[in-house]
Biopython code that builds the backbone (N, CA, C, O; Angstrom):
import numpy as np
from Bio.PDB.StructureBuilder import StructureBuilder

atoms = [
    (1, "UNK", "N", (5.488, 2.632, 8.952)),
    (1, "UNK", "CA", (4.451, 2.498, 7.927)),
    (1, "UNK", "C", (3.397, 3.591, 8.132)),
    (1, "UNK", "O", (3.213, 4.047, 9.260)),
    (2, "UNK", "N", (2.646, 4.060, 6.988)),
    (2, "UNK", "CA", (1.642, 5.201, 6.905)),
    (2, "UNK", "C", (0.145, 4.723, 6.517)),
    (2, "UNK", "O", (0.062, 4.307, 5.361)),
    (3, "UNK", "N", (-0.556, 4.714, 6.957)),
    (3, "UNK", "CA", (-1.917, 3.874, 6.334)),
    (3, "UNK", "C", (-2.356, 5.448, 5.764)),
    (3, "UNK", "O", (-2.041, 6.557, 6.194)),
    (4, "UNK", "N", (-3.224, 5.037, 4.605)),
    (4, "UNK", "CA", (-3.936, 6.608, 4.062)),
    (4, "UNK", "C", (-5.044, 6.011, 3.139)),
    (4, "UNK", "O", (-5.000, 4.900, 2.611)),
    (5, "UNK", "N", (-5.851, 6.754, 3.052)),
    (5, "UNK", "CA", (-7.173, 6.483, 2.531)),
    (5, "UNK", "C", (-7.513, 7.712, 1.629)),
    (5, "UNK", "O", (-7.519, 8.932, 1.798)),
    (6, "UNK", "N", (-7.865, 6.644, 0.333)),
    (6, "UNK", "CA", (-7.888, 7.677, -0.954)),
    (6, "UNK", "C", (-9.463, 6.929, -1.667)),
    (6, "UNK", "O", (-9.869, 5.824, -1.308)),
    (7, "UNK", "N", (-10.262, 7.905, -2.835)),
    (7, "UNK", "CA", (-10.923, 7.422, -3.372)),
    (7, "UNK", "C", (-10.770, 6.687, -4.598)),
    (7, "UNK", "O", (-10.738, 7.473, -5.544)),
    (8, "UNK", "N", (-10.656, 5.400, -4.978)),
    (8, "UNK", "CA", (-10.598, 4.544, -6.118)),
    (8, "UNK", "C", (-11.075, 5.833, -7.660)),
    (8, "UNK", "O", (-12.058, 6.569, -7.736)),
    (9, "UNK", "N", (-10.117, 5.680, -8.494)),
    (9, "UNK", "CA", (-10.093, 6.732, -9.440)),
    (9, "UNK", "C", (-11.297, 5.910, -10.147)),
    (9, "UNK", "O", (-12.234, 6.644, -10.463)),
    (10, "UNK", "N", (-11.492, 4.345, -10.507)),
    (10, "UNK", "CA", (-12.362, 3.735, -11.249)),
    (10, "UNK", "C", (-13.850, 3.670, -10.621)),
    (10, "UNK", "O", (-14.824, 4.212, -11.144)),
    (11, "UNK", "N", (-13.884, 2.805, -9.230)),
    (11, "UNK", "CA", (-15.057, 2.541, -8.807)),
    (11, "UNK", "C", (-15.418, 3.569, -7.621)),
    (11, "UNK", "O", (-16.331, 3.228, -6.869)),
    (12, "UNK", "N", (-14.726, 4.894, -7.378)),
    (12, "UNK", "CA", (-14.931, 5.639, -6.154)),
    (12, "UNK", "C", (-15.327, 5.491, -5.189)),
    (12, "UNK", "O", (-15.970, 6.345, -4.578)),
    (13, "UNK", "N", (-15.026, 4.236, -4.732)),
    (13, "UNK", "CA", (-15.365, 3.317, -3.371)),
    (13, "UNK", "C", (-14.023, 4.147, -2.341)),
    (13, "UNK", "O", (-13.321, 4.876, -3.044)),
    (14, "UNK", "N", (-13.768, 4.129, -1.409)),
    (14, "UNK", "CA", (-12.626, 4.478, -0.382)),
    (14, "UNK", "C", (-11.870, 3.282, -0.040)),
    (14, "UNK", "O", (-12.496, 2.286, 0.323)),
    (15, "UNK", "N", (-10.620, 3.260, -0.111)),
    (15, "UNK", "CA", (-9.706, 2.419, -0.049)),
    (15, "UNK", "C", (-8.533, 2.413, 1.239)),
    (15, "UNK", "O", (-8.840, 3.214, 2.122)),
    (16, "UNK", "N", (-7.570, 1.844, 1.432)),
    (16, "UNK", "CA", (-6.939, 2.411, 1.999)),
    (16, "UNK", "C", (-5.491, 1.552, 1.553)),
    (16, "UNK", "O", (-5.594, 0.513, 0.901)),
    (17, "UNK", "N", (-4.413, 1.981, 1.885)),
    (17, "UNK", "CA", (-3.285, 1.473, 1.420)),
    (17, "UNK", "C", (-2.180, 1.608, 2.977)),
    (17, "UNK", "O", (-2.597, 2.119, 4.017)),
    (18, "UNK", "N", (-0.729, 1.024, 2.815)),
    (18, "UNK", "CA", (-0.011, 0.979, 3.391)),
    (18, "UNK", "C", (1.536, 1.250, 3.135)),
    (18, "UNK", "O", (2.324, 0.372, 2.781)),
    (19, "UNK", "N", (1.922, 2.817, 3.400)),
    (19, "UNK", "CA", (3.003, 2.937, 2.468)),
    (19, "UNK", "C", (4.208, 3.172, 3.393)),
    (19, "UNK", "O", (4.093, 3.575, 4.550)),
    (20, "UNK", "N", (5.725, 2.801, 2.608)),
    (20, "UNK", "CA", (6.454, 2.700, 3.676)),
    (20, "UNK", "C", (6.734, 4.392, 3.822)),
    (20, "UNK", "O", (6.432, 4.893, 2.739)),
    (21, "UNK", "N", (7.032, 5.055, 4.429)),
    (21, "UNK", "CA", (6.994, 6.595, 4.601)),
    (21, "UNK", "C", (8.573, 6.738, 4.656)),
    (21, "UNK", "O", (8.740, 7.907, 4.308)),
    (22, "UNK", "N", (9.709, 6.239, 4.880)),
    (22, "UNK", "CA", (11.090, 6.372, 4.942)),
    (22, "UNK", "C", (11.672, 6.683, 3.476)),
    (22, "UNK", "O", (12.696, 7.336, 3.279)),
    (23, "UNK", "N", (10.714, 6.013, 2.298)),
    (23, "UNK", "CA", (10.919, 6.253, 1.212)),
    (23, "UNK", "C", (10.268, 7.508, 0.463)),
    (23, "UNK", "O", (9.086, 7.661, 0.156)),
    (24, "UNK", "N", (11.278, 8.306, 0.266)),
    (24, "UNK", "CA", (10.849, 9.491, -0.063)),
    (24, "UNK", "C", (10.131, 10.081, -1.273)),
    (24, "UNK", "O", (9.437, 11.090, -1.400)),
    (25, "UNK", "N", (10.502, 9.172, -2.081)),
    (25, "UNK", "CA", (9.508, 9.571, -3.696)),
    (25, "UNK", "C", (9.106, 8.323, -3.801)),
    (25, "UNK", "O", (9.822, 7.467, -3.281)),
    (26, "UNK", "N", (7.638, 7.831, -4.624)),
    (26, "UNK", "CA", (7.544, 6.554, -4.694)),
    (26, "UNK", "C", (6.031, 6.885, -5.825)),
    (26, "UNK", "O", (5.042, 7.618, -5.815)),
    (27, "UNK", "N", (6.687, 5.748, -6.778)),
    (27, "UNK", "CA", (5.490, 5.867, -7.890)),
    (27, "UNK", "C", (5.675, 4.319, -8.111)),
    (27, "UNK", "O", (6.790, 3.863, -8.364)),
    (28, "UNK", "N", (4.366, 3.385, -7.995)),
    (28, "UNK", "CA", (3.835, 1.927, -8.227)),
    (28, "UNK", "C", (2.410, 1.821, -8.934)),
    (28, "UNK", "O", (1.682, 2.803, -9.077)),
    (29, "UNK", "N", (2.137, 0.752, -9.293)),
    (29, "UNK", "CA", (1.247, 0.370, -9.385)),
    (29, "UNK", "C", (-0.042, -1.005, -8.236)),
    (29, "UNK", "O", (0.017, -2.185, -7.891)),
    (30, "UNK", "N", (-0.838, -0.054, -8.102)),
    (30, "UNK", "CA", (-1.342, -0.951, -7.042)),
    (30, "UNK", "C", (-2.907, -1.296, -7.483)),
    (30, "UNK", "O", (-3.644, -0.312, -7.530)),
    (31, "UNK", "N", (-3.474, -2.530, -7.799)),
    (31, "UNK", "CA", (-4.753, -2.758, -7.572)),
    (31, "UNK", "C", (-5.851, -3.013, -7.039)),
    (31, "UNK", "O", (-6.064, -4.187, -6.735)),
    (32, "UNK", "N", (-6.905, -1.962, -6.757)),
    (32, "UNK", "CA", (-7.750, -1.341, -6.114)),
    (32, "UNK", "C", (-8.635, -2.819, -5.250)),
    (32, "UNK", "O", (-9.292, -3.600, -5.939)),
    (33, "UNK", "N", (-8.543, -2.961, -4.105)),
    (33, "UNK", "CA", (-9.350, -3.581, -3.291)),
    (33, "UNK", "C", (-10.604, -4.262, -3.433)),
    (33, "UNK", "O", (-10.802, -5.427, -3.088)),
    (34, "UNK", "N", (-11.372, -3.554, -3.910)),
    (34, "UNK", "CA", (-13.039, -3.403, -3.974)),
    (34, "UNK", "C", (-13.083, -3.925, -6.051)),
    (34, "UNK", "O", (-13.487, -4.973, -6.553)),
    (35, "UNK", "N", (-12.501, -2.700, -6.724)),
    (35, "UNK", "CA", (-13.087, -3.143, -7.847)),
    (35, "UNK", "C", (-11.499, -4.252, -8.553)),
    (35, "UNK", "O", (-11.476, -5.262, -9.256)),
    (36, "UNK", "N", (-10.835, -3.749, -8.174)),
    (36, "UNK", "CA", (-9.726, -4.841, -8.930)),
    (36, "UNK", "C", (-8.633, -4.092, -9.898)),
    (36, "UNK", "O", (-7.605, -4.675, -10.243)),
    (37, "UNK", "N", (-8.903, -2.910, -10.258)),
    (37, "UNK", "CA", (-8.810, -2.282, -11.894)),
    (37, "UNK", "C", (-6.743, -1.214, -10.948)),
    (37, "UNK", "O", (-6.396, -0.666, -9.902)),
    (38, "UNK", "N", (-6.187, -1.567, -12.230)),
    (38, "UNK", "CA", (-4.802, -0.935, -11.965)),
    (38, "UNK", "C", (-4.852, 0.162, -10.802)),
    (38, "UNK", "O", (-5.745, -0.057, -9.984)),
    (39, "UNK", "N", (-4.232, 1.066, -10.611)),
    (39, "UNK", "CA", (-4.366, 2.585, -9.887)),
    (39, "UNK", "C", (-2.423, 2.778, -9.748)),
    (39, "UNK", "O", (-1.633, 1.979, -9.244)),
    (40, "UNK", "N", (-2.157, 4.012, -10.345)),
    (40, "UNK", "CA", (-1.160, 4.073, -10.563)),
    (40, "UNK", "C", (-1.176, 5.471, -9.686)),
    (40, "UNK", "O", (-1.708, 6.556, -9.922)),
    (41, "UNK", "N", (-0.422, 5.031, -8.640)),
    (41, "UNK", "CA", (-0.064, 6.142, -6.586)),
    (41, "UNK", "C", (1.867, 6.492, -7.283)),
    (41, "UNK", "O", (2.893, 5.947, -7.691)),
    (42, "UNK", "N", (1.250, 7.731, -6.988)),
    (42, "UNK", "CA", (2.396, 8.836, -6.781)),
    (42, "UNK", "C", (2.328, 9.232, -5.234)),
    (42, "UNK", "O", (1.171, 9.450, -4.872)),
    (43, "UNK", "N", (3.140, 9.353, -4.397)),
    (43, "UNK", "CA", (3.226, 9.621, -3.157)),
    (43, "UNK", "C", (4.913, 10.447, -2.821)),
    (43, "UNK", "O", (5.994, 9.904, -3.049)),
    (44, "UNK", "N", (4.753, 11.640, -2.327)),
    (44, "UNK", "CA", (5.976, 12.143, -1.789)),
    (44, "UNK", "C", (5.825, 12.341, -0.163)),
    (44, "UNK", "O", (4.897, 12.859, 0.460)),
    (45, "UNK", "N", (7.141, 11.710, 0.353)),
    (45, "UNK", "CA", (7.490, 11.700, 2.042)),
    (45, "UNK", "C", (8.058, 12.808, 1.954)),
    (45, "UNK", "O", (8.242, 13.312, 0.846)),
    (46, "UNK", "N", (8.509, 13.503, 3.253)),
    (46, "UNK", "CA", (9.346, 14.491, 3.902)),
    (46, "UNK", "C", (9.183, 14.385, 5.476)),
    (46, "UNK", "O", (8.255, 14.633, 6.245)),
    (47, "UNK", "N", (10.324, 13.969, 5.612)),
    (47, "UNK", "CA", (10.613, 13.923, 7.150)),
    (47, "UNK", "C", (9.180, 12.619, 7.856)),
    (47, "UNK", "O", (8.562, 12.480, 8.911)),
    (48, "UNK", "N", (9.238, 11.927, 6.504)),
    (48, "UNK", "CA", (8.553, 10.487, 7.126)),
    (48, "UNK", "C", (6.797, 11.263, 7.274)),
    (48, "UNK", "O", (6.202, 10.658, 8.166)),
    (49, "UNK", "N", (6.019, 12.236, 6.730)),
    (49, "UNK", "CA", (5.176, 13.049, 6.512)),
    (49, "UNK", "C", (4.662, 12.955, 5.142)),
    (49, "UNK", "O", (5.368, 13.407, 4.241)),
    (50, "UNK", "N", (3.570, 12.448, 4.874)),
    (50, "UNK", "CA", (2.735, 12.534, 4.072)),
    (50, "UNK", "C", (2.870, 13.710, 2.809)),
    (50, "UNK", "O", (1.694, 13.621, 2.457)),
    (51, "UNK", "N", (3.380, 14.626, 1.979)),
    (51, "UNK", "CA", (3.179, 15.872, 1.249)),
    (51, "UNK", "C", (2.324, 16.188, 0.134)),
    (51, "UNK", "O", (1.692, 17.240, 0.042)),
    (52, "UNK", "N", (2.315, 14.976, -0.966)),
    (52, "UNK", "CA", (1.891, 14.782, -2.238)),
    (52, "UNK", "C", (1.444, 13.522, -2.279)),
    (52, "UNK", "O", (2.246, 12.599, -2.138)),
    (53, "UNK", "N", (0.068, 13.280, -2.481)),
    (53, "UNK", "CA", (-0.465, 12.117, -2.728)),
    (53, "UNK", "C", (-1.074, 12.071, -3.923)),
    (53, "UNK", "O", (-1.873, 13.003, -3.831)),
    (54, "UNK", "N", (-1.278, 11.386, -5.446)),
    (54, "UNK", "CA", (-2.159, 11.029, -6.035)),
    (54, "UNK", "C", (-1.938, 9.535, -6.572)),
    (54, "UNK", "O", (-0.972, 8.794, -6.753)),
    (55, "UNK", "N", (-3.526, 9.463, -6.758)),
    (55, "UNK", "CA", (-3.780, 8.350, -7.801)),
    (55, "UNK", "C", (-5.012, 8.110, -8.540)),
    (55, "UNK", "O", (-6.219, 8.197, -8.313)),
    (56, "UNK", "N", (-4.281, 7.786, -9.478)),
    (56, "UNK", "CA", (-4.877, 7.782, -11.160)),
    (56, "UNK", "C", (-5.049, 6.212, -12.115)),
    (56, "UNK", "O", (-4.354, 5.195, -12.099)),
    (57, "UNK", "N", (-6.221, 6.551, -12.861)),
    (57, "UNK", "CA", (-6.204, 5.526, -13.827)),
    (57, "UNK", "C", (-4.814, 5.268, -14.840)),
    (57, "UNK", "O", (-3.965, 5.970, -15.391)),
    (58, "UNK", "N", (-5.109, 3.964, -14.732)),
    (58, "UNK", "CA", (-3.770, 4.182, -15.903)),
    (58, "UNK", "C", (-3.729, 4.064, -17.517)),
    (58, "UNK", "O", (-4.215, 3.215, -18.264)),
    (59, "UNK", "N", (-2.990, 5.197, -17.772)),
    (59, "UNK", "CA", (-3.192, 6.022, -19.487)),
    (59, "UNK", "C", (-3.384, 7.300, -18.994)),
    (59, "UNK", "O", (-3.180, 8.258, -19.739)),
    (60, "UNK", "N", (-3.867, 7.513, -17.470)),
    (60, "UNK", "CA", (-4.576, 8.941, -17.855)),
    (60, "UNK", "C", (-3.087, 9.957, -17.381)),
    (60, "UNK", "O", (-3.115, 11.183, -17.493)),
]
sb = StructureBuilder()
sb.init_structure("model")
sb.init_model(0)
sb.init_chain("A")
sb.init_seg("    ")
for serial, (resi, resn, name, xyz) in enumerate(atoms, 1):
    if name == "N":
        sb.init_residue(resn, " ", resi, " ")
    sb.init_atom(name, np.array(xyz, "f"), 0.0, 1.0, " ", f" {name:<3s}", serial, name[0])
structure = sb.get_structure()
């Protein structure tokens, strides 16, 4: 598992999440901790390594 800490696209509070890293492309929907509101995480692994992280409101 990878813990990573991103800023909430809605309430820009800091968050943190828990992603499995063995999985190499991965796009979900996850809702934000603090304010509640969707956040739609794009994340790319390589060699179990962090590469491409975002996340976004959703529509945008």
């Amino acid at each position: 598992m990878y813990e990573h800490f991103f800023q909430c696209p809605y309430c820009w509070e800091e968050v943190s999440m828990l992603m499995d890293s063995s999985i190499t492309d991965q796009t979900y929907i996850e809702d934000c901790e603090v304010c509640c509101n969707p956040i739609e995480i794009t994340a790319k692994f390589r060699e179990n390594v962090l590469v491409s992280f975002e996340a976004k409101e959703i529509g945008q």
